[in-house]
N, C-alpha and C positions, 0 to 999 in steps of 0.2 A: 504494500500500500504506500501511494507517493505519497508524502503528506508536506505541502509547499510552506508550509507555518514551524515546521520543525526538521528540515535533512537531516541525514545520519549523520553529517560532522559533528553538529548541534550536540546532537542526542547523546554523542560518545562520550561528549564533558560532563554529561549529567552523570554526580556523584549523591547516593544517600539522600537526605530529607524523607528518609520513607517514615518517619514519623509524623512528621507535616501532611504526607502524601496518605498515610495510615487516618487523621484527624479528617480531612477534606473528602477522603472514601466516607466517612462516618454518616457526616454530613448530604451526601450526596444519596447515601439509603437513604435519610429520612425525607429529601425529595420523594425517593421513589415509592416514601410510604404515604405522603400526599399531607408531610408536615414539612415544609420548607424552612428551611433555617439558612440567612444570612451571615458572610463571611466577610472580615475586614484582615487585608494580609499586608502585613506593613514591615517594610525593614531599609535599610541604608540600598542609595544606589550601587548596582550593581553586585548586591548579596546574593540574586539568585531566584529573584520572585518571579519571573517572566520565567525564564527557564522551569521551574518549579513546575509553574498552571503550564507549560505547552507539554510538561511528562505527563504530567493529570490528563489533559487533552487528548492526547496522544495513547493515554492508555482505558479513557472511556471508549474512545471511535474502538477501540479493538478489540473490547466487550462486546461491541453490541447495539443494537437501536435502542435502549432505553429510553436515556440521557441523550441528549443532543450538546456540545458546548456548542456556544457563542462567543468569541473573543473580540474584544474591541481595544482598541489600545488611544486611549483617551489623550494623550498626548499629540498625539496625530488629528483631532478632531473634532477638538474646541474651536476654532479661528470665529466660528459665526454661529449661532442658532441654523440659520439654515445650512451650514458647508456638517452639521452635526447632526442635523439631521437625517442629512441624506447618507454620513460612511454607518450612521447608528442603521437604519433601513435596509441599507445595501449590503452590511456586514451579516445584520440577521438571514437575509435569504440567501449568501452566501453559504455561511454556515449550512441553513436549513436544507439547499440545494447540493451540495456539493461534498459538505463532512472535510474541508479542507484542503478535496484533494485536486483542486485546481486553481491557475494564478486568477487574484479577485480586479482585477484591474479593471475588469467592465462591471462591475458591482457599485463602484465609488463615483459613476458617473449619471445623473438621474436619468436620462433616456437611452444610452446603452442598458442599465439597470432594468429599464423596463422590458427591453427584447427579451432578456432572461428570465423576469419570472414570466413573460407571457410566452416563452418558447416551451416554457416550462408546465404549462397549465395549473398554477397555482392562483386559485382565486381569491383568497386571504394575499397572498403576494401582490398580487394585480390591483388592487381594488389600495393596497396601502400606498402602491404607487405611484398610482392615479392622483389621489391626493395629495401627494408630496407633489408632481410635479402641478400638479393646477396653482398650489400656494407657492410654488416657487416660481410663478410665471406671472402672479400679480407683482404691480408696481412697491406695495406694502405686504411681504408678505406677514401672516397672522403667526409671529413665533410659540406664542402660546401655545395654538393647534400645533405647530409641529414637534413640539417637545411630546404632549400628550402621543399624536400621534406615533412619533418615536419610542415610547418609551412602553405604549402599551400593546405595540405590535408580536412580541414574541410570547405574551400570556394571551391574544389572540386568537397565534398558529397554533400554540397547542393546543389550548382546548378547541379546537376546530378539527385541531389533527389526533388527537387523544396521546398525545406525547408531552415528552418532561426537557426542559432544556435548562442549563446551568450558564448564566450571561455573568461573564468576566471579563470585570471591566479596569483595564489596568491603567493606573497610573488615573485614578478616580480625584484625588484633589482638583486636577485639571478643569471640572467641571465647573470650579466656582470663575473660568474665564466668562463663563457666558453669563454672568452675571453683571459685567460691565455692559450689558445691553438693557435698557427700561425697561421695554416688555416682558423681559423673560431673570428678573429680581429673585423668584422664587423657587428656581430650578432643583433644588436640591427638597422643596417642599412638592413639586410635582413629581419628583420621584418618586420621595418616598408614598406617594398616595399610589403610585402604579403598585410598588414592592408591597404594600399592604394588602394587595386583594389580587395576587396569582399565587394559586394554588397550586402549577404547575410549572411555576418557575423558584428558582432558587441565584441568588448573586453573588457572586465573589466578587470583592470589591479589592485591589491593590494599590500602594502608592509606595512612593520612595519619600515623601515630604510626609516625614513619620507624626512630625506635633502637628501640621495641617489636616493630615486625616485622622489620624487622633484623637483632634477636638470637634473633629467633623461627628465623630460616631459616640464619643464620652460627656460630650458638653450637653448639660439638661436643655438648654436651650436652642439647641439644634432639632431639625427633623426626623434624625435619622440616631439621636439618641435610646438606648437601649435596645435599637433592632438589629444590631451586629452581633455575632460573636468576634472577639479580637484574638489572631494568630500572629505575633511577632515573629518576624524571622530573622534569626542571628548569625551568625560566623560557623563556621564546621567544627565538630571537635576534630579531636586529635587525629581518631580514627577514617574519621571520613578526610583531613586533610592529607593523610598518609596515602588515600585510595586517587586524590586527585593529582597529589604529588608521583604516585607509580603511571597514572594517566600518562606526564607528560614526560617523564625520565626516569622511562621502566627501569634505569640500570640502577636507580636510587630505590626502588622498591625495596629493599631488605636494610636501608641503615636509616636507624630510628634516632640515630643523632643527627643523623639531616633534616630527617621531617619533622622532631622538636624544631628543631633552631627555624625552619621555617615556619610553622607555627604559628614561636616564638614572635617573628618579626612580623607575621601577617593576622597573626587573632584569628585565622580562618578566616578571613575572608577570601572568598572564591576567585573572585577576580583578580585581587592582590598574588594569591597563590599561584594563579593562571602567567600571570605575566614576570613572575619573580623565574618561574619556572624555566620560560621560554627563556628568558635574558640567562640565564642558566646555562639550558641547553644551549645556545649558542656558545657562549663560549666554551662550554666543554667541547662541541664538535670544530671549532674554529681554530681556535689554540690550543686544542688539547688540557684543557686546564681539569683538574679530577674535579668530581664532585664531590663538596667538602659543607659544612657548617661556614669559614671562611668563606668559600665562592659563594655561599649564599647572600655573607653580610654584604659583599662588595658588590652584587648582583642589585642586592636592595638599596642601597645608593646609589648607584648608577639609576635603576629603575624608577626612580621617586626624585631625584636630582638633574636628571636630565633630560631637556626639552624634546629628547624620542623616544621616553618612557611612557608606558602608558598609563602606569601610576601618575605620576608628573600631568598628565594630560586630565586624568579624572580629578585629581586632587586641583587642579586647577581649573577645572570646570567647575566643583563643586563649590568652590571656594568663591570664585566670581558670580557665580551665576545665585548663591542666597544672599551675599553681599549686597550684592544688585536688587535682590528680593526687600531687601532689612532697609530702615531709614538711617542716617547719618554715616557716608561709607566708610571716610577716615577714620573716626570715633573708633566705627566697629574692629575694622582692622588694626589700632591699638591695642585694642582688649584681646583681641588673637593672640599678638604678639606677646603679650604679655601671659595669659594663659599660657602658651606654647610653651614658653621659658619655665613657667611658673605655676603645676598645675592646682587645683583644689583652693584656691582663693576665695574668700566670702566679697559679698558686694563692698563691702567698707574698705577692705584690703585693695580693691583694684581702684574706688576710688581716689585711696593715698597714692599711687601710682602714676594715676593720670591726672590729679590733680581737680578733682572734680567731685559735688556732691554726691553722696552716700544716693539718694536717689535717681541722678543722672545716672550712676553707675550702674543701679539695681535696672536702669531703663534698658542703657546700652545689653547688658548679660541678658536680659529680656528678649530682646529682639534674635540675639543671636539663638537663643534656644528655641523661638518661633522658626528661625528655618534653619534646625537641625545639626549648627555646628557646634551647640554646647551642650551640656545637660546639666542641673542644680539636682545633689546631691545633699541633704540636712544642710541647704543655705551654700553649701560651696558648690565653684564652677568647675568641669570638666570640660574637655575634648571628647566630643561624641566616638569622634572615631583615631585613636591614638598616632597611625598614620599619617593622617592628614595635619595634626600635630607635630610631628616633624617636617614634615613639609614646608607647612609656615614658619617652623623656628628657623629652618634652614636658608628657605627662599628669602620670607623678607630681610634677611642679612645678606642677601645679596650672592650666596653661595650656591652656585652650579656646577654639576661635572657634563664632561662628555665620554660616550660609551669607549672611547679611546685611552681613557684615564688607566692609566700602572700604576696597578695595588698600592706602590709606595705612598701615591701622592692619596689615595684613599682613606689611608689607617685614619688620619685625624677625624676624617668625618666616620669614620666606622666607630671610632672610639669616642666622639660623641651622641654616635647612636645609641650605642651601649648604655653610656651615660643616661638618656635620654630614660632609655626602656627604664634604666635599675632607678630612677629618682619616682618616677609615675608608679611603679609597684612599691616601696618603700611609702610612699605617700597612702595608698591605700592601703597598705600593711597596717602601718598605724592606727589609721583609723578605727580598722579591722579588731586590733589588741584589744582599744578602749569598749568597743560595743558587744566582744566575748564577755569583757568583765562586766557590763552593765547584765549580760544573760547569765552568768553565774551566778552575779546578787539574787535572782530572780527564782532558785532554785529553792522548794522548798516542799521536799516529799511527797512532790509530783510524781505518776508512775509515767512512763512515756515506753514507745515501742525500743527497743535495745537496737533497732535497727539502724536509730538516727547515731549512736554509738559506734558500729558495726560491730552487732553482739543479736545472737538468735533471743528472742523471749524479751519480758518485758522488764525493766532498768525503775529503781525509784531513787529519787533525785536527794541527794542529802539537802540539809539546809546550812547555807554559811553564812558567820559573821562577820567575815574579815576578807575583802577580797581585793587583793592590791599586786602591781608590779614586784617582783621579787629578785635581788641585789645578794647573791651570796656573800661573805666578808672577802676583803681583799679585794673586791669585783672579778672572784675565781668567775661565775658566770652570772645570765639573767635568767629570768624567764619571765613570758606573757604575764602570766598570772599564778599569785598560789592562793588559791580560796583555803579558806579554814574554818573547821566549824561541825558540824556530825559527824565530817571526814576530812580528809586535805588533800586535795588534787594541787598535781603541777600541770602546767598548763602552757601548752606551746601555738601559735598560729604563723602559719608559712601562705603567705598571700602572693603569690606571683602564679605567671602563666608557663611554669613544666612543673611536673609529677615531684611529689618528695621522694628524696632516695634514701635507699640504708641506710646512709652515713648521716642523714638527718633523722633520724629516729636514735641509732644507736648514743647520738651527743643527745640528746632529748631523754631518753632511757636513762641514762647517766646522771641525769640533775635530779628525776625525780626519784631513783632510788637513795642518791645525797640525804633526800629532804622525806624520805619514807614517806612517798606521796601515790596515791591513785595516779598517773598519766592518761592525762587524754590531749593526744595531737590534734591539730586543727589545723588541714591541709585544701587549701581552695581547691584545686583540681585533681587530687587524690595522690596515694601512692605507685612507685615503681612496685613489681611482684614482686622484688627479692625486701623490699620493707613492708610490702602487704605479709610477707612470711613472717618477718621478723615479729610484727606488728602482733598478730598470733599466737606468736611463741610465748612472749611478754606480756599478753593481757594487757594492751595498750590501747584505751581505747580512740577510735579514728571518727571523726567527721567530713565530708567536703562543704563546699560551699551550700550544696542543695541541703544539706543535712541539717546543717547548721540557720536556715531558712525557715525550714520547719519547726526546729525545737522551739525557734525565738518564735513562730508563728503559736503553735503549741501552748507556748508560755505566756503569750499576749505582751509579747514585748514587742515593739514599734523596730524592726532591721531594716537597714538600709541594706541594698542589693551592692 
């Protein structure tokens, strides 16, 4: 089956998401049980969302007539009320005609459009038409009618047709373009009046303008408030970056010090992964350079530092293009800068910086979280995306390489990448320490699942009095926390992005038998096996980040993520 919306090149990159892919099957039964549940799939550009809905796509058409998708790529098809109405129209009988499997070019044209559904004999097709082209042939046309008409065409054909179709519509924030038109103010409230009454339609809705659609579907005061379910989509773990990394340099398939360290420097992001990889591959086939953790860093510099990276080119697209979205441009690109250098700042701290009120400040941080390049954590600011954070520490200083750069002249910026990484995990480390010991205050003969521990059967929680930073004498060593009180845990928390190893458990081991204490490690993205062994051996108990999520959830303690 050709399918002109997804080629096998496409397809081959597709790694995992089969839990996203497992949630969106769920969903798509309860269509076909004639309970439609809306979808809102929101994540950074180029994590993977379009890619995702065309494996979806691509694997309803191979089921079976049930389900029919519909895709529209909103980005493409906001310019006017009418230029939106017609690809919305022309896409559905696309879809409904074809299942994909041929180019839509005469679909997007209103009188070519018509030869097709009327070659076609579809009189639901024809009759939508018809209509569309009469209103687009007056001098004024009625936008009104054509949104309606658009929007109510595909719970129409089905119940006409006794069929179910899934309308995915990507890159959906777009929609609020048509709202710079008078007539058509309310677009997002005539929607949601269609979404409310087909029984035989179901919506995924995607965007990459994560806070726009966001408040689009969370804010009481929207239309479209509480009729989503919300799917975030994040970075790969480890495992799926290791299957996209063997994708593109099978020969890297078996060292797992490579595909940390890549990882490490990309958070999974797909795209990141994708072009770190290729800049990679080439020079290992060019110059023969081995493939290393090193060829990685200098790969990642080059890629994100030089004007023919395609990191470089997205981080710089991103970066102009919400820039350009946000009010005051310099202002905001101060605060970048400053972020970049400086992460986890509260609004008062950046207005000493820049010399500007505590509420100018709180405005400027504002704006940049409205289009997606910060995020407010308990009052302090972040870099959405870490990456793109050095990008700007690096760029606005003025610093570029080119792909021709010899590693010598690299190491400095390699070695303030490293910098870079270890100061942003250190910072959340800390924070991370404090908000353990705020959950151990909190313990107080709770029984909880031993699971959140990594222990079978159920755990009761002692109660302490005493829960503080702990200073051996001499400053032999530290630890997180030692509570004290029905019992005395030591208490370790390792907050960065690779696995804890032996060697971190066994110095960890070591403080708390000093201190004849219970051990429980606090490892955000878990153990290596040979410290999951150890870990067992010892009666140590372990949490990750998800664990530790819950118990605070559990416990009715307020955790920051």
């Amino acid at each position: 089956m050709t399918l002109y919306f997804y080629p096998p090149d496409l397809r081959q990159q597709f790694v995992d998401r089969e839990r996203e892919l497992q949630q969106l099957a769920h969903y798509l039964d309860q269509l076909r049980a004639g309970r439609p549940t809306h979808v809102a799939l929101f994540g950074l550009r180029r994590i993977g969302k379009t890619l995702l809905l065309k494996e979806l796509m691509a694997r309803l058409l191979a089921e079976g007539e049930d389900v029919v998708p519909i895709y529209v790529d909103l980005s493409e098809s906001c310019a006017s009320p009418e230029h939106f109405a017609t690809a919305y129209i022309g896409l559905t009988a696309y879809w409904f005609l074809t299942r994909g499997q041929a180019l839509p070019l005469p679909y997007f044209d209103p009188y070519t459009l018509y030869a097709q559904v009327a070659s076609a004999r579809e009189p639901i097709l024809e009759e939508a038409v018809r209509q569309l082209n009469q209103e687009l042939d007056k001098a004024k046309p009625n936008r009104h009618l054509l949104l309606e008409l658009a929007f109510g065409l595909p719970a129409h054909l089905a119940q006409e047709r006794g069929m179910r179709f899934v309308v995915i519509l990507d890159e959906f924030q777009e929609i609020r373009t048509l709202e710079n038109f008078t007539d058509t103010r309310n677009v997002v409230a005539i929607f949601r009046a269609n979404l409310q009454h087909q029984s035989r339609v179901a919506y995924f809705l995607a965007g990459s303008a994560i806070t726009a659609l966001s408040g689009m579907i969370a804010d009481y005061r929207s239309p479209l408030f509480v009729q989503l379910v919300q799917i975030p989509l994040g970075g790969f773990d480890r495992d799926s970056t290791a299957a996209l990394v063997a994708h593109w340099l099978p020969e890297a398939a078996q060292n797992s010090f490579l595909t940390e360290e890549i990882y490490a420097l990309t958070q999974g992001h797909p795209f990141y992964i994708t072009a770190l990889c290729q800049r990679m591959g080439a020079y290992h086939e060019t110059a023969d350079r081995p493939l290393t953790p090193q060829l990685a860093r200098e790969s990642f510099v080059v890629e994100t530092l030089s004007h023919t990276g395609a990191i470089y080119e997205l981080c710089r697209y991103v970066h102009d293009v919400a820039l350009h979205r946000a009010t005051g441009y310099a202002s905001l690109k101060a605060v970048l800068y400053i972020l970049a250098t400086e992460e986890g700042l509260t609004a008062s701290a950046v207005s000493r910086r820049l010399k500007v009120t505590p509420g100018t400040a709180r405005n400027y941080l504002r704006w940049l979280v409205e289009v997606d390049l910060v995020i407010e954590k308990d009052k302090h600011y972040y870099f959405r995306d870490p990456v793109l954070r050095y990008w700007v520490a690096m760029v606005t200083r003025g610093i570029e390489v080119t792909p021709a750069a010899p590693p010598v002249d690299l190491m400095t910026l390699i070695e303030e990448l490293d910098l870079l990484y270890q100061r942003a995990a250190t910072e959340l480390g800390l924070a991370k320490e404090s908000q353990v010991r705020e959950l151990l205050r909190a313990f107080a003969g709770q029984t909880v699942d031993g699971a959140l521990f990594g222990l079978s059967g159920k755990i009761t929680l002692p109660t302490f009095n005493q829960v503080e930073p702990y200073v051996a004498p001499a400053d032999v060593y530290e630890l997180d926390a030692l509570a004290e009180g029905d019992e005395r845990w030591a208490v370790e928390v390792k907050w960065r992005n690779r696995r804890a190893d032996y060697n971190d458990l066994t110095r960890f081991y070591a403080k708390a038998l000093d201190l004849d204490a219970r051990s429980w490690f606090i490892a955000k993205t878990g153990l290596t096996p040979s410290a999951q062994t150890y870990a067992r051996e010892k009666d140590i108990l372990v949490s990750t980040e998800r664990e530790l999520q819950a118990l605070a959830q559990r416990l009715g303690v307020r955790f920051a993520k």
